[in-house]
TIRO-2110 file (N, C-alpha, C; in Angstrom, 1 decimal):
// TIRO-2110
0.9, -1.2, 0.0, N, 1, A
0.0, 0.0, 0.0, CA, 1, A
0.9, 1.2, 0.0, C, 1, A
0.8, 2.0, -0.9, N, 2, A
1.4, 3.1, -0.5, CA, 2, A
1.0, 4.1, 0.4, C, 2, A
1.9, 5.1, 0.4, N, 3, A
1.7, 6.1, 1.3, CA, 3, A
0.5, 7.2, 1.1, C, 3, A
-0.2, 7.5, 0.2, N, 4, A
-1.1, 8.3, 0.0, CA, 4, A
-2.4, 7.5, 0.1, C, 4, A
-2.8, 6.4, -0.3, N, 5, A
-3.6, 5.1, -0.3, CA, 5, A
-3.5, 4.7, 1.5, C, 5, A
-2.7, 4.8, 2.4, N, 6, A
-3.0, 4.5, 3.6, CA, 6, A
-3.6, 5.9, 4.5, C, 6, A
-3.2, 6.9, 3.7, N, 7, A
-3.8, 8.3, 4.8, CA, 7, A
-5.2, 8.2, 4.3, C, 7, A
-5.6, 7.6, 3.2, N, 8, A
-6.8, 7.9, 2.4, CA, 8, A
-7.5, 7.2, 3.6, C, 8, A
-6.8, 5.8, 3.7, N, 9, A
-7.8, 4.5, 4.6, CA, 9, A
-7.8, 4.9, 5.8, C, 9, A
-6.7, 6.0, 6.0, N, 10, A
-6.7, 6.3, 8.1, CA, 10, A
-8.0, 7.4, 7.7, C, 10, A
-7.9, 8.1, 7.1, N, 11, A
-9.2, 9.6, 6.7, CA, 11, A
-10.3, 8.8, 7.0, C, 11, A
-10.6, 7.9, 6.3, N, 12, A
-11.7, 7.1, 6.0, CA, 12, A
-12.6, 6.7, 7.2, C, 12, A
-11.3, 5.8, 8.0, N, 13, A
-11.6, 5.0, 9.1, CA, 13, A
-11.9, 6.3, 10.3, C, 13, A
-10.9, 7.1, 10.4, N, 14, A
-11.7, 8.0, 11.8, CA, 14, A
-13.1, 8.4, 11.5, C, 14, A
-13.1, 8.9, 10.0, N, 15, A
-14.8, 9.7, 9.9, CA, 15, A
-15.3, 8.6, 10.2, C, 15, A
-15.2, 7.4, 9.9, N, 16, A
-16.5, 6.2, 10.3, CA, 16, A
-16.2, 6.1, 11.8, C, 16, A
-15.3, 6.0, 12.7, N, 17, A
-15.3, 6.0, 13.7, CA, 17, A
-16.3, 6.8, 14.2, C, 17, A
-16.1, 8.0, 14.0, N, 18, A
-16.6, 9.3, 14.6, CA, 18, A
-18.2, 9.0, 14.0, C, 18, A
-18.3, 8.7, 13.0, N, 19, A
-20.2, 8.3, 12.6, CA, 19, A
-20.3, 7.4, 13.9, C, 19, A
-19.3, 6.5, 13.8, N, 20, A
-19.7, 5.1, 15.2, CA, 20, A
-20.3, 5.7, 16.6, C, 20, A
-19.7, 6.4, 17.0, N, 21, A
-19.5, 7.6, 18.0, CA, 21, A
-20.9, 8.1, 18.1, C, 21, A
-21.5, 8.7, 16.8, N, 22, A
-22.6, 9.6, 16.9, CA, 22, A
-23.8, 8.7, 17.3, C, 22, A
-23.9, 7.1, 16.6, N, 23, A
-24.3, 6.2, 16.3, CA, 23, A
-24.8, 6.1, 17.8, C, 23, A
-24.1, 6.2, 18.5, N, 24, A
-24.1, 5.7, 20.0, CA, 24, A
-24.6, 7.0, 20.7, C, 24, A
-24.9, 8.1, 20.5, N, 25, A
-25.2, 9.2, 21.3, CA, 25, A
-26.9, 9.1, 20.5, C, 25, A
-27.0, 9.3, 19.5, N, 26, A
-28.5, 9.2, 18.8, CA, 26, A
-28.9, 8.3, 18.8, C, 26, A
-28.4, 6.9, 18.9, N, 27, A
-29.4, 5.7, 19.0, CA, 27, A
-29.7, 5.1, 17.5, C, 27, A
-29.1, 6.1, 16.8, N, 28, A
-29.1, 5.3, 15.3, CA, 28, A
-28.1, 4.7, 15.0, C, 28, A
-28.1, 3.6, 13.8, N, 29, A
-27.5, 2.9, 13.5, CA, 29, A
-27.4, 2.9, 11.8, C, 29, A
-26.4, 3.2, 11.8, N, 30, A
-26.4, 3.5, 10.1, CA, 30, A
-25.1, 3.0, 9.7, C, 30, A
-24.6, 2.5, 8.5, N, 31, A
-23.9, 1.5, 8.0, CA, 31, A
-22.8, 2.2, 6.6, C, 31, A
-21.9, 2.3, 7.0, N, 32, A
-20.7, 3.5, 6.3, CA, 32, A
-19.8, 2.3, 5.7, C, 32, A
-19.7, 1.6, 4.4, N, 33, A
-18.8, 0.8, 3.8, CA, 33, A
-17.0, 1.3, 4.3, C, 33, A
-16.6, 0.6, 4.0, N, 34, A
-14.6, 0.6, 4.0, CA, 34, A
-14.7, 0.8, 3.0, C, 34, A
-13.1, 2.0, 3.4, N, 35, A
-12.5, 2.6, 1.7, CA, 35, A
-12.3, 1.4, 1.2, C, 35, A
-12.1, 1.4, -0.3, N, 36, A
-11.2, 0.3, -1.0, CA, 36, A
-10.5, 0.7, -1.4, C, 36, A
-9.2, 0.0, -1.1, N, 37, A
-8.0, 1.1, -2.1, CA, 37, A
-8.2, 1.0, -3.3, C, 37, A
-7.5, 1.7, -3.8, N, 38, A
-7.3, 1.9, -5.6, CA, 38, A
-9.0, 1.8, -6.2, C, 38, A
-9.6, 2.2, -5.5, N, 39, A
-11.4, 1.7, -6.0, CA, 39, A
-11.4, 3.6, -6.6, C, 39, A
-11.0, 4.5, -6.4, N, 40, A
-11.8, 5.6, -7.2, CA, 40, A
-10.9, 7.0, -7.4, C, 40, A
-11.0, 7.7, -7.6, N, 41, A
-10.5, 9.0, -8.2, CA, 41, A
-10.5, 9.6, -7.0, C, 41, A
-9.7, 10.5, -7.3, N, 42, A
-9.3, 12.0, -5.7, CA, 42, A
-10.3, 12.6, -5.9, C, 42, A
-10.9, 13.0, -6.9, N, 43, A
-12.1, 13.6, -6.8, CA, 43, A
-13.5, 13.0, -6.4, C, 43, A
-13.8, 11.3, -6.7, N, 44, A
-14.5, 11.0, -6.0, CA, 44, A
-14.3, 10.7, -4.6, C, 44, A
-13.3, 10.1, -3.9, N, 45, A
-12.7, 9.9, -2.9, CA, 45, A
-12.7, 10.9, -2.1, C, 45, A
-12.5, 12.6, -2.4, N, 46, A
-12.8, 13.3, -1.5, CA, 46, A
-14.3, 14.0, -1.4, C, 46, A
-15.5, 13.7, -2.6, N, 47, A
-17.2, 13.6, -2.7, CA, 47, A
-16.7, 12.7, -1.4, C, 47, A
-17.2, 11.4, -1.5, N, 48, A
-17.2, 10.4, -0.5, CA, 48, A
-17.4, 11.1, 1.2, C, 48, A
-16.0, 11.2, 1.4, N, 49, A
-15.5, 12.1, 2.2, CA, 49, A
-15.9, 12.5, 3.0, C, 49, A
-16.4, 14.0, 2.0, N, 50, A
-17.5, 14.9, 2.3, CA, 50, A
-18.6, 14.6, 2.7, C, 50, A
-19.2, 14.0, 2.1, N, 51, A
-20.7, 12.8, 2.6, CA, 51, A
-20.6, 12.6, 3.8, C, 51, A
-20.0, 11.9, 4.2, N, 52, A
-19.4, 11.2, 5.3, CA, 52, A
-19.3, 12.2, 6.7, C, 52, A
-18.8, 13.5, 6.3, N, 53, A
-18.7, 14.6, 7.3, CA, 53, A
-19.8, 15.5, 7.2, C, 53, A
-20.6, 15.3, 6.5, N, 54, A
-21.9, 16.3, 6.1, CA, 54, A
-23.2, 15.1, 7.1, C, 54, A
-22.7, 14.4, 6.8, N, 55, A
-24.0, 13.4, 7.6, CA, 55, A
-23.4, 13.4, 9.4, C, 55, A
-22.4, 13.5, 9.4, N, 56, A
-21.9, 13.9, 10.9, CA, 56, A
-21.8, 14.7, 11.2, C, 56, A
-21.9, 15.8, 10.6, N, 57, A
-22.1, 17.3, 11.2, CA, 57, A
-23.8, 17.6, 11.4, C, 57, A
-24.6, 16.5, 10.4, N, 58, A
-25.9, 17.0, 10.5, CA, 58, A
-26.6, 15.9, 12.0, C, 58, A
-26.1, 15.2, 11.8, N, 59, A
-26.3, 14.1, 13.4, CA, 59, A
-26.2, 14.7, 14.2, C, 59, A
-25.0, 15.3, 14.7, N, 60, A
-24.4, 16.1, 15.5, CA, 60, A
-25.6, 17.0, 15.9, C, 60, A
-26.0, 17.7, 14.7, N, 61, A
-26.8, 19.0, 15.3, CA, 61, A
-28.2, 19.0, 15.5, C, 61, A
-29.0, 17.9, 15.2, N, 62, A
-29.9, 17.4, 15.3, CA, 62, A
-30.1, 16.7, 16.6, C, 62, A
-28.7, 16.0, 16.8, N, 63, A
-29.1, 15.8, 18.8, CA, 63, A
-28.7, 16.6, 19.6, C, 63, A
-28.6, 18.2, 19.1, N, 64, A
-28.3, 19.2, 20.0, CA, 64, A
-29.6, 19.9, 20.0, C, 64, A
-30.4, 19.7, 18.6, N, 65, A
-31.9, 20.6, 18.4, CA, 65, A
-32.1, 19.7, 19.2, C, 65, A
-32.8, 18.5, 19.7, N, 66, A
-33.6, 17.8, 20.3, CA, 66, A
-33.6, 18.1, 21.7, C, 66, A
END
């Protein structure tokens, strides 16, 4: 694995952590696939990403509205 392909899988794995995290404060349970390496473009790869921190920013603030 190289070196850019492993920061991609560490990036990857904290934001799903941190969904794990929220997972457990809201009571929801939602289901975030593993990077695959060499599976997509820098441009999709950081779409993805984004996703990923856009649904945890909105978790987040939805169990602060409640």
């Amino acid at each position: 694995m190289n070196q850019i392909e492993a920061k991609r899988n560490k990036l990857n794995l904290e934001i799903r952590s941190l969904l794990a995290i929220i997972d457990m404060i809201d009571g929801l349970k939602e289901s975030y696939p593993d990077y695959k390496e060499n599976t997509l473009t820098e441009e999709q790869y950081l779409e993805e990403q984004i996703k990923l921190i856009e649904e945890a920013k909105t978790r987040l603030i939805n169990v602060f509205k409640d």
